[in-house]
DSSP file (Angstrom, degrees, kcal/mol; ACC not computed):
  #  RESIDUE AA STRUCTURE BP1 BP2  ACC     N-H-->O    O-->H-N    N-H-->O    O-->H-N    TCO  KAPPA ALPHA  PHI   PSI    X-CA   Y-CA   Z-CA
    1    1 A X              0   0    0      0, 0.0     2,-0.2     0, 0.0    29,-0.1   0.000 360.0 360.0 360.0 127.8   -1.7   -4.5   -1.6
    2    2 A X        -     0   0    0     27,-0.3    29,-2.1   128,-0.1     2,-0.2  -0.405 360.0-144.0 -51.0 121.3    1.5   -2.6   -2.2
    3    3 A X  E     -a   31   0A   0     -2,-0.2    71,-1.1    27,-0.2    72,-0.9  -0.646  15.2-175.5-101.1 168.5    4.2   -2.0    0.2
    4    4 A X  E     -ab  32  75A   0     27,-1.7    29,-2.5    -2,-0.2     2,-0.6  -0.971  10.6-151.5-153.3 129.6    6.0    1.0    0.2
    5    5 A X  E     -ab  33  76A   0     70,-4.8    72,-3.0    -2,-0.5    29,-0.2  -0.954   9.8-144.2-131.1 141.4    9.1    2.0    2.4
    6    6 A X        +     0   0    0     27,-1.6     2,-0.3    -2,-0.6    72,-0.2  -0.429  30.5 178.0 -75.0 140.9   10.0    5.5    3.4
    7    7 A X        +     0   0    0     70,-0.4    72,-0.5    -2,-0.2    73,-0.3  -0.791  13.7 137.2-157.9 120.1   13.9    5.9    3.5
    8    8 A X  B     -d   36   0B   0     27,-2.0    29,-1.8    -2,-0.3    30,-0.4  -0.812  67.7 -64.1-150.0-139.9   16.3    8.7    4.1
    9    9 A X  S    S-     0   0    0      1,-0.3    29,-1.5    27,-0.2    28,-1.3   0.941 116.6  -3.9 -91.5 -60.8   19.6    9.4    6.0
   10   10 A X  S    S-     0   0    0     26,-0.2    30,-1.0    27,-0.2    31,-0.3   0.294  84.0-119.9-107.8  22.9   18.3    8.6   10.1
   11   11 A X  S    S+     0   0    0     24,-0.4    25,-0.1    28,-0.1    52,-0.1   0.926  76.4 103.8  66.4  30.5   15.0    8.0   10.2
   12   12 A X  S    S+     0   0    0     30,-0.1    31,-3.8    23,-0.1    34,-0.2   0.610  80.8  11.5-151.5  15.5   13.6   10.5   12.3
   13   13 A X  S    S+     0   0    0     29,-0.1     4,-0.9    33,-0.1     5,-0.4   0.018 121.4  30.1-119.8 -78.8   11.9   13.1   10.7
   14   14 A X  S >> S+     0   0    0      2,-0.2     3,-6.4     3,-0.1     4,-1.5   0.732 121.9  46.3 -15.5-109.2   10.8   12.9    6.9
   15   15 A X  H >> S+     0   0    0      1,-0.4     3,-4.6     2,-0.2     2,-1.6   0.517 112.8  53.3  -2.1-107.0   10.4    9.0    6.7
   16   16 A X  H 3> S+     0   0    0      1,-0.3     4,-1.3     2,-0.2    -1,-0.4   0.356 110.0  39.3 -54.5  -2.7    8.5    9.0    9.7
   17   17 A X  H <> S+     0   0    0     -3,-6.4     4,-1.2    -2,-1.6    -1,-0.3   0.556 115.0  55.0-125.3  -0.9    5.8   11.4    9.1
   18   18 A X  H <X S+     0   0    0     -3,-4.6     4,-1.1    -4,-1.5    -2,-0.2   0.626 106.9  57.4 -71.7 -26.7    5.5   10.1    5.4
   19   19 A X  H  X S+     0   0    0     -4,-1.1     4,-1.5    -5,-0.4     5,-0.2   0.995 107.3  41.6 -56.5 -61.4    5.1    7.0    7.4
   20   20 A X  H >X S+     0   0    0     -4,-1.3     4,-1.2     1,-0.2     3,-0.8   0.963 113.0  56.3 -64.2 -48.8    2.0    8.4    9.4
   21   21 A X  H >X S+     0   0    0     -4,-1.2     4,-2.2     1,-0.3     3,-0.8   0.987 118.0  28.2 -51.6 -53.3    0.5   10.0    6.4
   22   22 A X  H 3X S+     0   0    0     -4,-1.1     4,-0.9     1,-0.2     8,-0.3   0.770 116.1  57.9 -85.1   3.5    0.2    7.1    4.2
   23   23 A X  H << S+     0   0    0     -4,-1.5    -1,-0.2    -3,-0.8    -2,-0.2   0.709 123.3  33.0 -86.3 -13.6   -0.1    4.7    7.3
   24   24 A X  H X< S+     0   0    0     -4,-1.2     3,-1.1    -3,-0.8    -2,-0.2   0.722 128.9  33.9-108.8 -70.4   -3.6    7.5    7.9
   25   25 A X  H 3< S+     0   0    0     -4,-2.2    -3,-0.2    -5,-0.4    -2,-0.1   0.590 122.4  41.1 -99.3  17.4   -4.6    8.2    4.7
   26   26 A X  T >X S+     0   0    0     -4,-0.9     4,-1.6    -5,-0.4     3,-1.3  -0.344  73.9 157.2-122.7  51.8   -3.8    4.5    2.5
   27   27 A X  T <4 S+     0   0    0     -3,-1.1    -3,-0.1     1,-0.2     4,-0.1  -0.315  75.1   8.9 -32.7 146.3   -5.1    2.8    5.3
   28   28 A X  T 34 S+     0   0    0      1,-0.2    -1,-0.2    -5,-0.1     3,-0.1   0.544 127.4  77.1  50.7   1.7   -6.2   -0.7    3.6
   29   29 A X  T <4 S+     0   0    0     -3,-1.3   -27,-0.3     1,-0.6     2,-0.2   0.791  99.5   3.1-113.1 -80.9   -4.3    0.7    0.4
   30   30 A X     <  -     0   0    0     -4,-1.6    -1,-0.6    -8,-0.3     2,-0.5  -0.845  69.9-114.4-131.5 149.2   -0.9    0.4    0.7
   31   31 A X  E     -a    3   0A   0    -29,-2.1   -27,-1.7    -2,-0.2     2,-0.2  -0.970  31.7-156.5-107.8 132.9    1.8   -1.1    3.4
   32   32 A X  E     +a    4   0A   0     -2,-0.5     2,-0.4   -29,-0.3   -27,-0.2  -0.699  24.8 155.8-131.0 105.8    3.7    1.1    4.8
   33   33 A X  E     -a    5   0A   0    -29,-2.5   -27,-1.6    -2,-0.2     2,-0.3  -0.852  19.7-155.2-124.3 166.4    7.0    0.8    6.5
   34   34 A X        +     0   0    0     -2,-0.4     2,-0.2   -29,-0.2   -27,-0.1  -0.881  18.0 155.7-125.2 177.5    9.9    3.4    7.1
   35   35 A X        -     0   0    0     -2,-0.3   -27,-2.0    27,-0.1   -24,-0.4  -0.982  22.4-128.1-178.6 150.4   13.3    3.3    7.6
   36   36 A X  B     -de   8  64B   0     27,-3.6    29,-1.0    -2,-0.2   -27,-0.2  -0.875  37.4-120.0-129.4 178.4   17.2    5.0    7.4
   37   37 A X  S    S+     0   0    0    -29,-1.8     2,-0.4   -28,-1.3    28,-0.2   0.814 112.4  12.2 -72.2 -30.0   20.2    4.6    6.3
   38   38 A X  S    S-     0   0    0    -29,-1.5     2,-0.4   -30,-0.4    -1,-0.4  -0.983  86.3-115.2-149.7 121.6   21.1    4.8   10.4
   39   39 A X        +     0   0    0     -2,-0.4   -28,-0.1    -3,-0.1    24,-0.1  -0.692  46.3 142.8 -88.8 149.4   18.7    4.6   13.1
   40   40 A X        -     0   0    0    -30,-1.0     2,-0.2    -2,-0.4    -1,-0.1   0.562  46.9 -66.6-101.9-103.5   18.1    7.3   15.3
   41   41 A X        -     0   0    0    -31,-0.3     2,-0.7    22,-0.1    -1,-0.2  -0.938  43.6 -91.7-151.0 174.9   15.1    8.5   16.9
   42   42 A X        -     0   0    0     -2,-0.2   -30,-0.1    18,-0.2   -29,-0.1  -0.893  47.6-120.7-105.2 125.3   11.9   10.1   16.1
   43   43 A X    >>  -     0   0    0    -31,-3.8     3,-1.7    -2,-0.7     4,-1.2  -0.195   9.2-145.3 -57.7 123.6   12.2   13.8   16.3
   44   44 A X  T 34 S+     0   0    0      1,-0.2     4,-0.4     2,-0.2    -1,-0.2   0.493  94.8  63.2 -63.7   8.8   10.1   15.3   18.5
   45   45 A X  T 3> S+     0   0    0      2,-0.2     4,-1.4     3,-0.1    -1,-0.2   0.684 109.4  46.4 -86.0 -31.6    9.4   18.4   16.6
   46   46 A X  T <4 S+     0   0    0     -3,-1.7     4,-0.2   -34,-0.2    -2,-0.2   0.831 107.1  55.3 -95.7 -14.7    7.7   16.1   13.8
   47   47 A X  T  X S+     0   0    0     -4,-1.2     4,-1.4     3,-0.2    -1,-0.2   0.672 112.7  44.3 -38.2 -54.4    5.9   14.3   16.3
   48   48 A X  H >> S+     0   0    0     -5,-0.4     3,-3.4    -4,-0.4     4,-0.9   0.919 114.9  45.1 -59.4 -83.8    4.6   17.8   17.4
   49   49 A X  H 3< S+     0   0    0     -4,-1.4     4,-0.2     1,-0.4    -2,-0.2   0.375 113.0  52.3 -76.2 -15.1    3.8   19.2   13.9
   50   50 A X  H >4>S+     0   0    0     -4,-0.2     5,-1.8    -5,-0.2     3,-0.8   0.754 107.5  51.9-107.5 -18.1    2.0   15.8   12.8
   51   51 A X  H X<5S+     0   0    0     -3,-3.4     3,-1.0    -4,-1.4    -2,-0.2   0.745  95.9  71.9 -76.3 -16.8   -0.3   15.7   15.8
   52   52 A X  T 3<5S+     0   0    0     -4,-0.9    -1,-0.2     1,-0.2    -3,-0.1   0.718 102.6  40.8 -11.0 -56.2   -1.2   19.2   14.9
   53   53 A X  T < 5S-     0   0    0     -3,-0.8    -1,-0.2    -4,-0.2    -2,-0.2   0.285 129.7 -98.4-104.6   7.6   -3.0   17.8   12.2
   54   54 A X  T < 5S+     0   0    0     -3,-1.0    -3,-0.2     1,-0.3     2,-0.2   0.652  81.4 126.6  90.2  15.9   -4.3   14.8   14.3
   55   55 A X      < -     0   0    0     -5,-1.8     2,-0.6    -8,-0.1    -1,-0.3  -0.571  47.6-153.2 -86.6 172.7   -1.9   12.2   13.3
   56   56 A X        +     0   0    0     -2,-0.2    -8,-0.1     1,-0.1    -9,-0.0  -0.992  24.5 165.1-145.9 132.5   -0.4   10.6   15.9
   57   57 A X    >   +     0   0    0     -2,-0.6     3,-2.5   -10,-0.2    -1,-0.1   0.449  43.2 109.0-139.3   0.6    3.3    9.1   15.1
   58   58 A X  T 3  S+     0   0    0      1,-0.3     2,-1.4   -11,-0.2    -2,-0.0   0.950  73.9  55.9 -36.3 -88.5    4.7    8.5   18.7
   59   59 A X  T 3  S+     0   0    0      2,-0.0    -1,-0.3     0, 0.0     2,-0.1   0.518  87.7 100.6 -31.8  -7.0    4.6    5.0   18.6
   60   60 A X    <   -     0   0    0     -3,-2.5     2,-0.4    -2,-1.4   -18,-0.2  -0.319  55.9-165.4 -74.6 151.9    6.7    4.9   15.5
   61   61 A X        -     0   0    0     -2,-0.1     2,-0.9   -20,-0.1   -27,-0.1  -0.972  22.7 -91.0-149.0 156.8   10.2    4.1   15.9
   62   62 A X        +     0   0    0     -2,-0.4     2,-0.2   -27,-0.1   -27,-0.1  -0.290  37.4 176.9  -6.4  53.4   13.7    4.2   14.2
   63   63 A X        -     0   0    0     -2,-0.9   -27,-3.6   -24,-0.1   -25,-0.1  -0.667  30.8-126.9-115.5 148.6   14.6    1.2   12.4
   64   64 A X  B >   -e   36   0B   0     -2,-0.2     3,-0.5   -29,-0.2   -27,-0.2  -0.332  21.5-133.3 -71.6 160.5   18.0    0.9   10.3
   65   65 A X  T 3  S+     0   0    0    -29,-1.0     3,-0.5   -28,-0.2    -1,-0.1   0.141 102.8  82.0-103.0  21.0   17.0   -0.3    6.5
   66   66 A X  T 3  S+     0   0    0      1,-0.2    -1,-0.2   -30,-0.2   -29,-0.1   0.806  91.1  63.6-100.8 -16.9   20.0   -3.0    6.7
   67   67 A X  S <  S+     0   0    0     -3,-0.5     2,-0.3     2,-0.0    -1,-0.2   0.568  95.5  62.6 -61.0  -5.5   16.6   -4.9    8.8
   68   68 A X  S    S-     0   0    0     -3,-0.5     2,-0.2    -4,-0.1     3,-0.0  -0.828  84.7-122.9-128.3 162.1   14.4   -5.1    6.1
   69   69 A X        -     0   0    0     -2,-0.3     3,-0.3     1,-0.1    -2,-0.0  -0.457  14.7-140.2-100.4 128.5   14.7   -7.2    2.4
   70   70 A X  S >  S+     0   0    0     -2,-0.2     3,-1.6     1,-0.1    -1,-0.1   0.961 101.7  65.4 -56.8 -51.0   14.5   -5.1   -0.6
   71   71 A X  T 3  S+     0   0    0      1,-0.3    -1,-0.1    22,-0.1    19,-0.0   0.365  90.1  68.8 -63.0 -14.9   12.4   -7.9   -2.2
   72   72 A X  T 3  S+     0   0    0     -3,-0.3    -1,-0.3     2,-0.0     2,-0.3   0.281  90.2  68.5 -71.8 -13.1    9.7   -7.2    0.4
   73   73 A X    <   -     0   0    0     -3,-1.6    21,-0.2     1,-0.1   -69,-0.2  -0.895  57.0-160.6-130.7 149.2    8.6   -3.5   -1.0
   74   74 A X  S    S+     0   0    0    -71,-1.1    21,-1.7    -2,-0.3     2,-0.4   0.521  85.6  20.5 -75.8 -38.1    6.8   -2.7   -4.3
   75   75 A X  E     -bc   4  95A   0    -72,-0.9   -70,-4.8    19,-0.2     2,-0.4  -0.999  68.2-162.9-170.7 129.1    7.9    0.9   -4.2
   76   76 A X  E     -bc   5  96A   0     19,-3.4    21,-2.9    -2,-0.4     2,-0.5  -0.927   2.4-162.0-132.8 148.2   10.7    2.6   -2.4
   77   77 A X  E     - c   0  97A   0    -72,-3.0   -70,-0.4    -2,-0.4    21,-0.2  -0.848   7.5-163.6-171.5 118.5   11.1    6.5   -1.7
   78   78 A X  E     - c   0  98A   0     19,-0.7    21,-1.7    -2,-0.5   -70,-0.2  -0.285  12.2-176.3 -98.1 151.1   14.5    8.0   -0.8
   79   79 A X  S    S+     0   0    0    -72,-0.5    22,-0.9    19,-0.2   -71,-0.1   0.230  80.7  53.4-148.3  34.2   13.3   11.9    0.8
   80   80 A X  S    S-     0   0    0    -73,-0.3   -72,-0.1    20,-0.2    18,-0.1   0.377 111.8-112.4-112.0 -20.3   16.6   12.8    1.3
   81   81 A X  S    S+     0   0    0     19,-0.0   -73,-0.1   -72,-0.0    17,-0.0   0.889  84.0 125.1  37.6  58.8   18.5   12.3   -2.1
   82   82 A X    >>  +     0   0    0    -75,-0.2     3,-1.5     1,-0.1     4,-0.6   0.377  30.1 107.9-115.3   8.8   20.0    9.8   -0.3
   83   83 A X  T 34 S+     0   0    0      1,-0.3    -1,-0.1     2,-0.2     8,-0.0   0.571  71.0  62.4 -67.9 -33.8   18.9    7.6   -3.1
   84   84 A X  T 34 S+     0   0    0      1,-0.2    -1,-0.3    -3,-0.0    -2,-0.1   0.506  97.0  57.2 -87.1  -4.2   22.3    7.3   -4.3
   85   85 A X  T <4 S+     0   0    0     -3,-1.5    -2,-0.2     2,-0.1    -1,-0.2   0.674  83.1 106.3 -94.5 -27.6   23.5    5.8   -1.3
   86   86 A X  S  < S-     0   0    0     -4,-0.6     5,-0.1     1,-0.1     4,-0.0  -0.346  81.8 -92.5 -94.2 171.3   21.4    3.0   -1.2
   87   87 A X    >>  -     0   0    0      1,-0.2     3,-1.3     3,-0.1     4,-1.1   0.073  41.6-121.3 -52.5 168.6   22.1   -0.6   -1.8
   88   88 A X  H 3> S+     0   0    0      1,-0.2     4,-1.6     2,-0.2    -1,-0.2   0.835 107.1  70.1 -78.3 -20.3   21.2   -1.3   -5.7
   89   89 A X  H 34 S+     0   0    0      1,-0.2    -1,-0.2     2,-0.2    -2,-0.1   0.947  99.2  50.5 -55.0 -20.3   18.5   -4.0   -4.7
   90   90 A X  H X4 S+     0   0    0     -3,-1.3     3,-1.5     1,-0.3    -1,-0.2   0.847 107.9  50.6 -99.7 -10.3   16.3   -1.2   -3.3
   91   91 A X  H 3< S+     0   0    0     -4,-1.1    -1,-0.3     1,-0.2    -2,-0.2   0.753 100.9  62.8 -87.4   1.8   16.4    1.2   -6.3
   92   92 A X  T 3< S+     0   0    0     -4,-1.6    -1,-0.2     3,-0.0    -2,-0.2   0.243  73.0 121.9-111.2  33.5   15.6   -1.1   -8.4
   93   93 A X  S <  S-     0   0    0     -3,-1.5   -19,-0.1     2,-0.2   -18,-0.1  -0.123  86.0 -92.1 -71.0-169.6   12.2   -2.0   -7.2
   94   94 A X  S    S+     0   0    0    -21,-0.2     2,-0.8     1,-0.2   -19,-0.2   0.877 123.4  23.9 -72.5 -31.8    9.1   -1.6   -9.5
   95   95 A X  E     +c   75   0A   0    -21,-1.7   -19,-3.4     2,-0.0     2,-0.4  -0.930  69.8 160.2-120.9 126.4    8.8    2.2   -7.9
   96   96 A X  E     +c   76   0A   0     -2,-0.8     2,-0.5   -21,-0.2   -19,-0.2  -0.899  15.5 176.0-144.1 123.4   11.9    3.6   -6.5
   97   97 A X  E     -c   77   0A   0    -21,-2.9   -19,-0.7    -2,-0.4     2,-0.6  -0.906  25.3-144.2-136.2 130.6   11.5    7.4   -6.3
   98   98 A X  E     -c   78   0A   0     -2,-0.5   -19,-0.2   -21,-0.2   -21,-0.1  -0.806  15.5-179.4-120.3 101.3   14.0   10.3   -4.7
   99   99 A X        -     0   0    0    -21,-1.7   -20,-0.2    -2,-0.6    -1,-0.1   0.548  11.2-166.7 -58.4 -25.3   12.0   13.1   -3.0
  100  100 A X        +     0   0    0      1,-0.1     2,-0.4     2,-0.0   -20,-0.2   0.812  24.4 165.3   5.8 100.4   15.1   15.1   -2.0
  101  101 A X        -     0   0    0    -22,-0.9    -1,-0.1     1,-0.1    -2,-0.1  -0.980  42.7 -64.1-118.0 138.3   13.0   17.3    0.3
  102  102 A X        -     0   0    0     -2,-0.4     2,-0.5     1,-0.2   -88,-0.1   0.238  38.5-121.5   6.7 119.3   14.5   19.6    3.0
  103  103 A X        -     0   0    0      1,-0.1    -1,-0.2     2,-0.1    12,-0.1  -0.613  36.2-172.6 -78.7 116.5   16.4   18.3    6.0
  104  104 A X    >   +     0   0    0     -2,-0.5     3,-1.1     2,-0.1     2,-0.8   0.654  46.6 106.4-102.2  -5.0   13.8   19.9    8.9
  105  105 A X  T 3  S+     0   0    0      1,-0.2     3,-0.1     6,-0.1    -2,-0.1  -0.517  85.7  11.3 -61.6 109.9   15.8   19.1   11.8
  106  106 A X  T 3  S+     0   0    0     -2,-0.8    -1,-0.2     1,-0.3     2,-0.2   0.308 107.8 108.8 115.7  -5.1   17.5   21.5   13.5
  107  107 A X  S <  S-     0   0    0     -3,-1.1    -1,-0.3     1,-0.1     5,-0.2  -0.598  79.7 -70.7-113.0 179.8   15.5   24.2   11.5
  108  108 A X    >>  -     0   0    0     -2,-0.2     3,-2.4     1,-0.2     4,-1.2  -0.037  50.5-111.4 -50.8 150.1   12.4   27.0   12.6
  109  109 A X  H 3> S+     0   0    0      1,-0.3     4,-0.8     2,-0.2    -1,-0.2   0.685 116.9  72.2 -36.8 -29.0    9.0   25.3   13.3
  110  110 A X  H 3> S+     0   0    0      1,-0.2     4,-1.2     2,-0.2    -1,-0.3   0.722  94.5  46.1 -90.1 -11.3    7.9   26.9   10.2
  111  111 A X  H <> S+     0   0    0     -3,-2.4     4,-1.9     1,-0.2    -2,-0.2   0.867 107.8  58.7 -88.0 -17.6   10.1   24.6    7.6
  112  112 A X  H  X S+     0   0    0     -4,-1.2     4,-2.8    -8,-0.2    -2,-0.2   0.872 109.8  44.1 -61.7 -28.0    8.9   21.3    9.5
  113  113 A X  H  X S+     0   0    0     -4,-0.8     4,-2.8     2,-0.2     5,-0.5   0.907 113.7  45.7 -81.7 -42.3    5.3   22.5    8.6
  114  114 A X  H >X S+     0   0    0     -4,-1.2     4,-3.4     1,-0.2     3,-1.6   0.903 119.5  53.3 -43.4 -66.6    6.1   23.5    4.7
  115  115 A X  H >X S+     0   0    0     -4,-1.9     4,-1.1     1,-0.2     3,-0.6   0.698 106.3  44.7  16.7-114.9    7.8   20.0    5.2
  116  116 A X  H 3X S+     0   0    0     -4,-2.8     4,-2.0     1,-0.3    -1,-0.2   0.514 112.6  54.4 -18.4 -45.5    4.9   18.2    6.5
  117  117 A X  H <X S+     0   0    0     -4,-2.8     4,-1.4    -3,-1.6     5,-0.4   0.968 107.1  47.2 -94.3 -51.5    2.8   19.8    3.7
  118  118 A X  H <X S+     0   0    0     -4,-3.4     4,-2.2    -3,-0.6    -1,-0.2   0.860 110.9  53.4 -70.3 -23.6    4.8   18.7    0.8
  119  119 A X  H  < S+     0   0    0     -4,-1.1    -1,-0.2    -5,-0.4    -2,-0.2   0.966 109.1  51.7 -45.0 -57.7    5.1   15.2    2.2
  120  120 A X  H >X S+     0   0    0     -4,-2.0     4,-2.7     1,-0.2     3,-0.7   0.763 111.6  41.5 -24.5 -61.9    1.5   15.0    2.5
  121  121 A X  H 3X S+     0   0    0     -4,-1.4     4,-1.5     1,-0.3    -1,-0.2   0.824 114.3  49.8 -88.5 -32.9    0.7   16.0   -0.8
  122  122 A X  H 3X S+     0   0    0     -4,-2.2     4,-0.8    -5,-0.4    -1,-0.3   0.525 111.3  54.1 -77.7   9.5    3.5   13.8   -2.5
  123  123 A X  H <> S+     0   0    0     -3,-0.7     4,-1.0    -4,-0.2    -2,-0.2   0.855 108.2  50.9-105.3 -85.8    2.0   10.6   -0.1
  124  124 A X  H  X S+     0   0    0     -4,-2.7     4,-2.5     1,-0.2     3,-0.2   0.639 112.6  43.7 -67.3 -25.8   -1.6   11.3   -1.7
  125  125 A X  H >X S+     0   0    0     -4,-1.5     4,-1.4     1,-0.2     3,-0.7   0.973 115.3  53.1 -28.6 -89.5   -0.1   11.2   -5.4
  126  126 A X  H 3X S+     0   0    0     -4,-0.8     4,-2.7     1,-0.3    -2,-0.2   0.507 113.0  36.3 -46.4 -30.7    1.8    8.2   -4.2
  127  127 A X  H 3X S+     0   0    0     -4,-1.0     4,-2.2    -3,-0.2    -1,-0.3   0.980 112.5  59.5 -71.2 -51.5   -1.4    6.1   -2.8
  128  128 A X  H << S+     0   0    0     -4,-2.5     3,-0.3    -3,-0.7    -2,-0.2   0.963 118.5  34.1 -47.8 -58.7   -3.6    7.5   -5.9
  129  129 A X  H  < S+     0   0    0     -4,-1.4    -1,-0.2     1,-0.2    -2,-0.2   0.934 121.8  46.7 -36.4 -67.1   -0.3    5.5   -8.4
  130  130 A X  H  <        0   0    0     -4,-2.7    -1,-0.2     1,-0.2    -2,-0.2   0.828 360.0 360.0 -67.5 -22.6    0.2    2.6   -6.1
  131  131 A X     <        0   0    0     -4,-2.2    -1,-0.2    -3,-0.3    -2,-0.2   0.435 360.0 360.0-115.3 360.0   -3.5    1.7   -5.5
């Protein structure tokens, strides 16, 4: 099985609800970690806007990526363009891919769902590749 870690600048929207999508829909497919450059929290606005759709991502939390190993992950995927920031070990895993999607903190309800939905749909691409 593949792992795949979620990465962008704190860990507390993106990442975490590209965690709950492929942790929901590559169940048994792929493993699934997230992660930031800096931990934070998980926002509650993305917390809202993924239970919406019946995911449930409370329980997730924050974690800094300087805890986890490059060497650990199959496939790595910045969704910040923050991709340029990170250490070289993690872009050069066998998939290393830079999403640069829309910062949705701090903005109207209606870019966390556009968000949401282009995570979604770039997580079921991503299982169909890795699996």
């Amino acid at each position: 099985m593949k792992k795949v870690m979620f990465v962008c600048k704190r860990n507390s929207c993106r990442s975490q609800m590209a965690e709950g999508f492929a942790k929901t829909l590559g169940q048994g497919k792929i493993g699934v970690t997230s992660s930031g450059l800096e931990a934070s929290q998980v926002n509650s606005t993305a917390i809202k806007v993924m239970e919406d759709i019946g995911i449930d991502i409370r329980e997730q939390t924050s974690k800094p990526l300087s805890d986890f190993n490059a060497q650990d992950y199959d496939a790595v995927i910045s969704l910040c363009g923050c991709g340029v920031n990170l250490p070289q070990d993690w872009v050069l895993q066998e998939v290393f891919e830079d999403w640069q999607l829309d910062d949705p903190d701090g903005q109207p309800l209606e870019t966390f769902y556009r968000v949401r939905d282009e995570i979604k749909e770039r997580v079921e691409k991503l299982i169909d590749k890795l699996s």
